[in-house]
C-alpha positions, 0 to 999 in steps of 0.5 A: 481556481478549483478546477476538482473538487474531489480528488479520489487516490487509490492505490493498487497495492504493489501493482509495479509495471516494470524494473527501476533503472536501479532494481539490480542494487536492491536485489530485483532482476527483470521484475515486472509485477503486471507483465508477469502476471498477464505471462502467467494467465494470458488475458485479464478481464479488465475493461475498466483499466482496459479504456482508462489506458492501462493497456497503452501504459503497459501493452499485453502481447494477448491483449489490445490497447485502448484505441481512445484512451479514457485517462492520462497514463504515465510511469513514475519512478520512485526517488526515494531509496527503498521498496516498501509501503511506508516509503511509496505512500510518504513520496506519493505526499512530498516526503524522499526518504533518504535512509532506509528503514531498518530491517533485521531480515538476516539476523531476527530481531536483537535478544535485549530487544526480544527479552524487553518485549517479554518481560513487558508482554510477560510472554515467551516470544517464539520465531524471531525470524524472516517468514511468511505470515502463512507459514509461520502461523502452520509452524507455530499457530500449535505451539502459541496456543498450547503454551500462552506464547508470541509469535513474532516475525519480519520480512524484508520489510522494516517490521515486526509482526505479531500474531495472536489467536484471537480466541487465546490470544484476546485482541485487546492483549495483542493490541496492547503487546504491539503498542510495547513493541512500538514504543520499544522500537522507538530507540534509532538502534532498534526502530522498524518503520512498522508494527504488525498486529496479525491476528489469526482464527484457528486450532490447528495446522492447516486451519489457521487463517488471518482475519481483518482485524490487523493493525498497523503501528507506524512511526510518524512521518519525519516532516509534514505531507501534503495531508496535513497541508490540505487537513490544516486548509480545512479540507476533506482528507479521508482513508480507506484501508491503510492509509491512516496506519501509513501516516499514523492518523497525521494529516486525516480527517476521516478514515475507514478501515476495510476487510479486504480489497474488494470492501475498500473499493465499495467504501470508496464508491460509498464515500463518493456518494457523500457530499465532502471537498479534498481528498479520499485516499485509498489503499488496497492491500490484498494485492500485496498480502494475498499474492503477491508475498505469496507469490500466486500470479493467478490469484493476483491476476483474479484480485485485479480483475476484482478491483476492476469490477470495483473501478467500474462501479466507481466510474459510474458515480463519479461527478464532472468536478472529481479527479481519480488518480490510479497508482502502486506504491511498490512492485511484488512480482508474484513470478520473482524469487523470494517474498520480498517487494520489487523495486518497480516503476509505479502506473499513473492514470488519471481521469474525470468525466470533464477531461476532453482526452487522455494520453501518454504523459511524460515519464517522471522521476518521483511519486511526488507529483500525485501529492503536489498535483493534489495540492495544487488543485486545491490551491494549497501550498505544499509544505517546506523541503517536499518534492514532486511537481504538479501535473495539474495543467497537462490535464485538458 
């Protein structure tokens, strides 16, 4: 039997709480995203994750635990081999990624590649190489509008950004250039997981600012997730943010693009107000992008307490029959060296205005669980060869 029928999944994300067992194989030592921001600014005004538990789950030395908490709170280790967005969001829906996306953070992309993406864009491709966004835009922004050039860039991430000025540059055109890069990348040699378009605003260094025009150009994912097994069932699967870009529109019925974290949790408390049955799933980006590649634990420390106004509002339209699910896909620990993600174990809270308590729920191996247990809820079976088992019968 249905016991919600709503499920609301937001993802905090890169909100890591601690290092994998496995962390120092991926080049991430004593890494702990959440930790270290509170080291950094002290306190958190958070009294929504406060009594959801998110103080039980990872204890501040300058701030108490929730005495009863609200929620069910665990830690999640990731199984699948990697620390990005594609591969958290995929294993949050049952798929393990065994291989890692390719990444071309040491060498840039390949020439045949870039010279591919000339001749079809017909523009001079200029960077090729591992940046911030930030940077790159102060380093080159001058010398793309003057010359009707491309700045492409990656990251430790499997991805090729492309930035554009939107008033040289034309986001129709950027678009357009970024579909060649993804059907470029297409071939096993050369394939990213994602295509970035990063449009920008601006004239000169010091000026130029990203705007929310984004766009991500992801490959599909390899086998059915747990999305497509509930869209199949006939139910609700509704995106806020990125989702969609993450799982290339596979599995969706619905999805809202958001400007920032902050627009993301008020369409979320939007899509609560309306009347659907399945799932809403949330990303909410800016942790990541704005600070922690960034590496600005102050200003991940206010986006947190942001969200936490967001949560609130949220709490107070929930209905007896939702379910809300609070996760990460990744670390990026602001304090780290580098602007590369942290492989980190990911926070679980789970609450509903009809659970009779919450608590500690036991460690478990794989971000799979939150997919299965939404499948399970809504009695549909997840499809062949996923992982993750449903925690659904722990909730009392």
């Amino acid at each position: 039997m249905e016991r919600y029928k709503r499920i609301f999944v937001i993802v905090l994300d890169s909100l890591g709480i601690g290092e994998m067992p496995d962390a120092a194989r991926f080049g991430d030592y004593d890494v702990d995203t959440f930790g270290h921001i509170c080291d950094t600014v002290g306190t958190l005004n958070i009294p929504n994750l406060k009594k959801l538990g998110m103080l039980n789950l990872h204890p501040v030395k300058e701030m108490e635990e929730a005495k009863n908490p609200m929620a069910y709170y665990a830690r999640l280790k990731e199984s699948s081999n990697g620390k990005d967005t594609m591969t958290g969001h995929w294993e949050m829906m049952g798929l393990k990624i065994e291989k890692p996306f390719l990444t071309f953070t040491d060498t840039g992309f390949p020439p045949e590649l870039i010279r591919e993406l000339e001749e079809k864009c017909g523009k001079k491709v200029i960077g090729n190489k591992c940046a911030s966004g930030t940077q790159i835009l102060d380093e080159l922004g001058e010398e793309e509008i003057k010359n009707g050039s491309m700045i492409v860039y990656t990251s430790a991430d499997s991805v090729m950004q492309i930035c554009g000025n939107e008033e040289t540059f034309d986001l129709a055109n950027l678009y357009r250039c970024c579909e060649i890069a993804r059907e470029l990348t297409m071939k096993n040699e050369w394939k990213v997981g994602r295509i970035i378009a990063r449009p920008y605003v601006g004239k000169k260094k010091g000026e130029f600012v990203r705007t929310s025009n984004r766009r991500d150009y992801a490959l599909k994912p390899f086998s059915r997730t747990a999305l497509s097994a509930l869209k199949d069932e006939g139910f609700d699967v509704i995106s806020v943010g990125k989702i969609n870009d993450i799982f290339c529109g596979e599995g969706i019925t619905k999805a809202y693009h958001s400007e920032s974290s902050v627009h993301g949790m008020e369409q979320t408390v939007d899509v609560c107000k309306e009347d659907f049955h399945g799932l809403c799933f949330t990303n909410l980006v800016d942790f990541d992008t704005l600070w922690g590649h960034r590496r600005n634990p102050v200003g991940y420390a206010k986006e947190i307490e942001k969200f936490d106004v967001g949560l609130g509002n949220l709490l107070e339209v929930l209905k007896e029959d939702d379910l809300l699910i609070i996760t990460a896909d990744h670390g990026n620990d602001p304090t780290w060296t580098g602007t590369d993600h942290t492989r980190e174990q990911v926070p679980l809270l789970v609450y509903s205005p009809s659970l009779k308590e919450g608590g500690k729920l036991p460690e478990t191996d794989t971000f799979g669980v939150i997919g299965a247990t939404v499948a399970d809820n809504f009695e549909v079976k997840m499809p062949e060869g996923t992982i993750g088992t449903s925690i659904l019968e722990q909730f009392k």
